[in-house]
C-alpha positions as CSV (number, residue, x, y, z in Angstrom):
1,X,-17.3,18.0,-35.3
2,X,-16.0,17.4,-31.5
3,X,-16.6,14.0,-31.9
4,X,-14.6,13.3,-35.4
5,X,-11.5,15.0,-33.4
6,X,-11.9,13.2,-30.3
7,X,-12.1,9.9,-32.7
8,X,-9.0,11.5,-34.8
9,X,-7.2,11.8,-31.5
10,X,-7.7,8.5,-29.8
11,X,-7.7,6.5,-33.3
12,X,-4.0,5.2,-32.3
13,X,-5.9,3.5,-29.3
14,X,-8.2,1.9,-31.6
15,X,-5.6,0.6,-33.5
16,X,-3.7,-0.8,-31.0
17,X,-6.3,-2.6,-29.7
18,X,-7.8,-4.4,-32.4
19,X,-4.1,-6.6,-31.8
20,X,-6.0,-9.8,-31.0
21,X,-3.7,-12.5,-28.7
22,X,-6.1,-15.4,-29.8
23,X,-4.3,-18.1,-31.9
24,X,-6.1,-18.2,-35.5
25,X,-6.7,-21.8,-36.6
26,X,-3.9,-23.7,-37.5
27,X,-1.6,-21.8,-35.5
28,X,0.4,-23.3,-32.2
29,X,-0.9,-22.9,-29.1
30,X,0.1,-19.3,-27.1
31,X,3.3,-20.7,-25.2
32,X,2.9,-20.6,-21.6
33,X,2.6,-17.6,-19.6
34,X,5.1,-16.2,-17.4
35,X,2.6,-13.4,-15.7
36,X,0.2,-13.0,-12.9
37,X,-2.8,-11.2,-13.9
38,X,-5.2,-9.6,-11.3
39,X,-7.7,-7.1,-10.5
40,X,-10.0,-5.6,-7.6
41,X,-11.2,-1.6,-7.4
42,X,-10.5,-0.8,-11.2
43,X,-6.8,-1.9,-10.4
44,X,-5.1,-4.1,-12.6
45,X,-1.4,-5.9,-11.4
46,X,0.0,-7.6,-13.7
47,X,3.5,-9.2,-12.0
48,X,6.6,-10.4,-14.0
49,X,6.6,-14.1,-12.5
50,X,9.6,-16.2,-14.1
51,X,12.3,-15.0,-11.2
52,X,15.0,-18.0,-11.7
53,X,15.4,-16.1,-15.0
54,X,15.1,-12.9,-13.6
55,X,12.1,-11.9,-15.0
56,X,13.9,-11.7,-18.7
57,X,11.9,-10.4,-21.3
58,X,11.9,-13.1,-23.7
59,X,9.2,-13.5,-26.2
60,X,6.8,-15.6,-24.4
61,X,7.3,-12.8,-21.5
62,X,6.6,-10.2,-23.7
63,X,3.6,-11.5,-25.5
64,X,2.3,-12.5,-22.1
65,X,2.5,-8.8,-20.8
66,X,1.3,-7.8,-24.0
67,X,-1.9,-10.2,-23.7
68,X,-2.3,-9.0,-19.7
69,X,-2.2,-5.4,-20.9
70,X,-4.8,-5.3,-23.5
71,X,-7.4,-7.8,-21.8
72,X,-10.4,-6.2,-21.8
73,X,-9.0,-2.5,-21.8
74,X,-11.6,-0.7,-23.0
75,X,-14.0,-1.9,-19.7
76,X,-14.9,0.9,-17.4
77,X,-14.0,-1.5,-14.8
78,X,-10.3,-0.8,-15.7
79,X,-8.7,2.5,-14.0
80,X,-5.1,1.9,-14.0
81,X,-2.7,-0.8,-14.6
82,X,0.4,-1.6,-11.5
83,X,3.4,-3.5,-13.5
84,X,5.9,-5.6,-10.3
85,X,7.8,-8.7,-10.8
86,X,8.8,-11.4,-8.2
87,X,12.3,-11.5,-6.9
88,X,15.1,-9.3,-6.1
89,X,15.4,-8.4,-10.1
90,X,12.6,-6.6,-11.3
91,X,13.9,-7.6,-15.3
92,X,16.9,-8.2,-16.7
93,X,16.4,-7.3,-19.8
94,X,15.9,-9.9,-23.0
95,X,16.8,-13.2,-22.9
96,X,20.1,-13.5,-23.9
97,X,20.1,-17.7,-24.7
98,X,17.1,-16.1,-27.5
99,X,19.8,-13.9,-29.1
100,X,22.9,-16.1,-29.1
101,X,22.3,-18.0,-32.6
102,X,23.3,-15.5,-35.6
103,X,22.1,-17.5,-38.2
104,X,17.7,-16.8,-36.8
105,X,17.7,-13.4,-37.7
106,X,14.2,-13.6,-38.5
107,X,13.8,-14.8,-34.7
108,X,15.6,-11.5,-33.5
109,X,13.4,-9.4,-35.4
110,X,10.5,-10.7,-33.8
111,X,12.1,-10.1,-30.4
112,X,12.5,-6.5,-30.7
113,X,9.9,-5.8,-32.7
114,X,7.1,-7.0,-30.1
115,X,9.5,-5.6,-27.2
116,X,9.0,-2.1,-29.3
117,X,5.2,-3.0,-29.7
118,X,4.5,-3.6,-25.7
119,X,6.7,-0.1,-25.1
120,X,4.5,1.4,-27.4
121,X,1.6,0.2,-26.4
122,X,1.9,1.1,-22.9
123,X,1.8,5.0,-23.6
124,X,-1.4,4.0,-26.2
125,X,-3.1,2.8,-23.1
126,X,-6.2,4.7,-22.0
127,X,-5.4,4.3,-18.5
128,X,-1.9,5.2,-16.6
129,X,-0.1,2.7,-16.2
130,X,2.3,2.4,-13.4
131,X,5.8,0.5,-12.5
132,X,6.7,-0.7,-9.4
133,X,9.8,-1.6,-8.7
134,X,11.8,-3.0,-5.9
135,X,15.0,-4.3,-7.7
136,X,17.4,-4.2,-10.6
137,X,16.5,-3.3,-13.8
138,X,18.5,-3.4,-17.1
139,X,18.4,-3.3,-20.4
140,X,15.1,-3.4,-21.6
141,X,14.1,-4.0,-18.1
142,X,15.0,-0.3,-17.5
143,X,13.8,0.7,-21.1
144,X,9.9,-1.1,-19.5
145,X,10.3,1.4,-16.5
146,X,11.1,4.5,-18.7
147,X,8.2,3.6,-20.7
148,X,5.6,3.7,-17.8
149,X,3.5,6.7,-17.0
150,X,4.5,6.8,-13.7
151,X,7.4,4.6,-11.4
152,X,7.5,4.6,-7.9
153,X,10.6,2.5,-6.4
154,X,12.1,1.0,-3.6
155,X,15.2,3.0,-2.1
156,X,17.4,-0.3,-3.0
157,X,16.2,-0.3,-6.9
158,X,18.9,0.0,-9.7
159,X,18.7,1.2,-13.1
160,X,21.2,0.3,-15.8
161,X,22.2,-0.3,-19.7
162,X,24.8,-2.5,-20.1
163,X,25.0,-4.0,-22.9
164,X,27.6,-2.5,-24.2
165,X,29.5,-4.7,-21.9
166,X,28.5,-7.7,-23.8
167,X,29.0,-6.2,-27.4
168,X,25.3,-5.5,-27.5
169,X,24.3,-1.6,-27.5
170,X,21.2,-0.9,-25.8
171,X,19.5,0.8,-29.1
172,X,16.0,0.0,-28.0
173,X,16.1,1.3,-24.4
174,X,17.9,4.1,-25.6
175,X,14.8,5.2,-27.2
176,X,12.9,5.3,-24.1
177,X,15.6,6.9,-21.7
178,X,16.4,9.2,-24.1
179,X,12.7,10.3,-23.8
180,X,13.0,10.2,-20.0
181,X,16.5,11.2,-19.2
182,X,18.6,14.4,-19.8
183,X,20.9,13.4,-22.8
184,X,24.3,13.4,-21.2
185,X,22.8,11.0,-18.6
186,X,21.4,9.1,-20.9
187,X,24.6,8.5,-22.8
188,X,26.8,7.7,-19.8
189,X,24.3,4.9,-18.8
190,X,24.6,3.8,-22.0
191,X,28.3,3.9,-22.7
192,X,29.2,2.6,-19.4
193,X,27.0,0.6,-18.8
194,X,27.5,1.8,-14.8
195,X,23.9,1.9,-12.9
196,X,22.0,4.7,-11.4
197,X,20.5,4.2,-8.0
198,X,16.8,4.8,-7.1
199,X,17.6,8.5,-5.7
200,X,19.7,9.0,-8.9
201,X,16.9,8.2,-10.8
202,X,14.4,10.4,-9.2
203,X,17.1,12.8,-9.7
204,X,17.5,12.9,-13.4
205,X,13.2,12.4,-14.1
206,X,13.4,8.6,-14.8
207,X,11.4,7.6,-11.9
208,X,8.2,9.4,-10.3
209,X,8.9,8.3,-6.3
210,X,11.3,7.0,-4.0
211,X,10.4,5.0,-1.0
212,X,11.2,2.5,1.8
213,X,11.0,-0.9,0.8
214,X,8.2,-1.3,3.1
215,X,6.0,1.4,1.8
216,X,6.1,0.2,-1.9
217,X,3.0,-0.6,-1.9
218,X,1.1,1.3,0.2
219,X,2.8,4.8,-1.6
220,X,1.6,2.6,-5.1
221,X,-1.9,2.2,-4.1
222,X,-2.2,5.5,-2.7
223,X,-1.1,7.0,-6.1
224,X,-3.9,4.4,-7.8
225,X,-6.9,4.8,-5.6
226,X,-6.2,8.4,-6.3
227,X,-6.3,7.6,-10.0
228,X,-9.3,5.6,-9.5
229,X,-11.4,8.9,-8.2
230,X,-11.3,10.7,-11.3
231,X,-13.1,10.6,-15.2
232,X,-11.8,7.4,-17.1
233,X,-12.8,8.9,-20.2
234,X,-11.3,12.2,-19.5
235,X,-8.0,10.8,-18.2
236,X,-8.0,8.9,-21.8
237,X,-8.2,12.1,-23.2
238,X,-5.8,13.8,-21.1
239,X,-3.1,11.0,-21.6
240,X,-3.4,10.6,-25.1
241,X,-3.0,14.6,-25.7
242,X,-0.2,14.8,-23.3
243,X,2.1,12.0,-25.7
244,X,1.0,14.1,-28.4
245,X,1.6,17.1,-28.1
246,X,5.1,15.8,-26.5
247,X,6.3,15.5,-29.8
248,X,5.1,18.4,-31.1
249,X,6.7,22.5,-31.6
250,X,5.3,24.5,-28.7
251,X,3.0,27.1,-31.7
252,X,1.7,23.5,-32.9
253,X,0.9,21.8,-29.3
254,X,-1.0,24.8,-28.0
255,X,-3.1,24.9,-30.8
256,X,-4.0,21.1,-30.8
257,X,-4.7,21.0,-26.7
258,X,-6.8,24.3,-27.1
259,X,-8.7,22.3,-29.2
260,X,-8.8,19.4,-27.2
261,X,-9.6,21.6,-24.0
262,X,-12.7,23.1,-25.9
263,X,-13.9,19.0,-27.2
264,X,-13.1,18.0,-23.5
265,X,-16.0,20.6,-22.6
266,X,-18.2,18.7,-24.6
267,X,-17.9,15.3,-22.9
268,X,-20.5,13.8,-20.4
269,X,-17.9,13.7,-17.4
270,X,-16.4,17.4,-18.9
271,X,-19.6,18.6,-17.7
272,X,-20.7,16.6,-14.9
273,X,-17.1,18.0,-12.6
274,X,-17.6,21.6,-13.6
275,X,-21.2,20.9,-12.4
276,X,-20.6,19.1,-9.1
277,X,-17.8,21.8,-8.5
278,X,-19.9,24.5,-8.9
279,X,-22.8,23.2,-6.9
280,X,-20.5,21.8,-4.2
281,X,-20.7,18.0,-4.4
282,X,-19.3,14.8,-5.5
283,X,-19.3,13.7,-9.6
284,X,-20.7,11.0,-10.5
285,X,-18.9,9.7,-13.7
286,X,-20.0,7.9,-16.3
287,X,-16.5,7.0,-17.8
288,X,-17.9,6.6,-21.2
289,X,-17.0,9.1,-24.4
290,X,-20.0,10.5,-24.5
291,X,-21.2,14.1,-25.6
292,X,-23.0,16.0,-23.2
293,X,-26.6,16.5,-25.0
């Protein structure tokens, strides 16, 4: 019975991973990507690479980050995933020269639709997933930083919305600073368009740290390798009941995480820390979804 709820709880991972990036036969080519994919110690970077356009989100961008997100997710290797970008703008937003034909609608749709899909997917992740930032970002270049787990920022990051400067409403971000921001500050970004600084930022909840420019990194790493120390299975668990119950009435999301704290119990690693706290030493995970037999 714990199992089939665990399964029912983590079945919109499934789902979003069974999103193959491989072209089928008689398809083009994947165009050419515009990221930097790495890893080392269960950390994953993935960095927004196309600076001369200021790393714009355009749909080879996005399917690239969407490709460098799901590669090979479900390995226990993988503990947590660090989103950067190259240059003084962390993204811009989409590409505009994509949007400025009104006659390919059907283009457009496809646009937003995969922007929605990578936003998405990033909370379906079964690790955290982290921005850093040292830069502007707008449109849905802000929208990619409210959808992260966690964003730590340089002191000389911006945030802003401002399409409605151009005739274009930032609908799509809207539905990720709205989730992060208090309303009224949400709705000034977006009717003015006007940017928040980093501290503003931290301020209002849209950002998880603050830092020097120089201790981007180190404060990023920190927050990883810490990351990196714990259960990847129950950390799956944990994330995927935290976006849950979210969205939930507070009768309805005590009752489902009581649930899930009782099935967490039942899990290999669930036992293994209660055991190593009791008798005083360090766990030794397995990372897998396991029942404890």
């Amino acid at each position: 019975m714990a199992a089939a709820r665990l399964w029912r709880l983590r079945r919109p991972l499934a789902a979003a991973f069974s999103s193959g990036t491989a072209a089928r036969p008689g398809q083009p080519s994947p165009p050419e990507k515009l990221t930097v994919r790495s890893q080392a110690g269960g950390i994953r970077n993935i960095i927004l690479s196309n600076p001369r356009k200021r790393n714009a989100l355009s749909l080879s961008m996005l399917q690239a980050l969407k490709e460098d997100l799901l590669h090979d997710v479900k390995s226990k290797d993988l503990r947590v995933i660090i989103i950067s970008a190259e240059g003084p703008v962390f993204c811009s937003g989409h590409d505009l020269k994509e949007l400025a034909s009104e006659d390919d609608v059907k283009h457009h749709s496809q646009v937003f639709e995969i922007c929605a899909e990578v936003m998405t997917l990033i909370q379906k992740l079964p690790v955290p997933v982290i921005a850093k930032v040292n830069g502007l970002a707008t449109a849905a270049g802000c929208q990619l930083v409210a959808s992260c787990d966690i964003a730590v920022v340089s002191e000389k990051s911006q945030f802003a919305t401002p399409g409605v400067n151009i005739g274009l409403f930032c609908s799509t971000p809207a539905v990720a600073l709205g989730r992060s921001l208090p309303r009224k500050v949400a709705l000034e970004m977006l009717f003015t368009g006007e940017p928040l600084s980093a501290q503003e930022a931290l301020m209002h909840g849209l950002v998880s740290k603050v830092v020097p420019e120089d201790k981007l990194e180190e404060e990023t790493m920190k927050i990883s390798h810490k990351i990196c120390e714990s259960s990847k299975s129950v950390l799956a668990l944990g994330k995927a009941t935290f976006y849950r119950q979210i969205a939930q009435d507070l009768d309805t999301a005590y009752k489902m995480t009581t649930q899930v704290m009782v099935d967490n119990l039942t899990l290999r690693d669930g036992q293994e820390g209660i055991e190593a706290f009791i008798q005083k030493r360090k766990p030794v995970w397995s990372h897998s979804q396991d029942e404890k037999k």
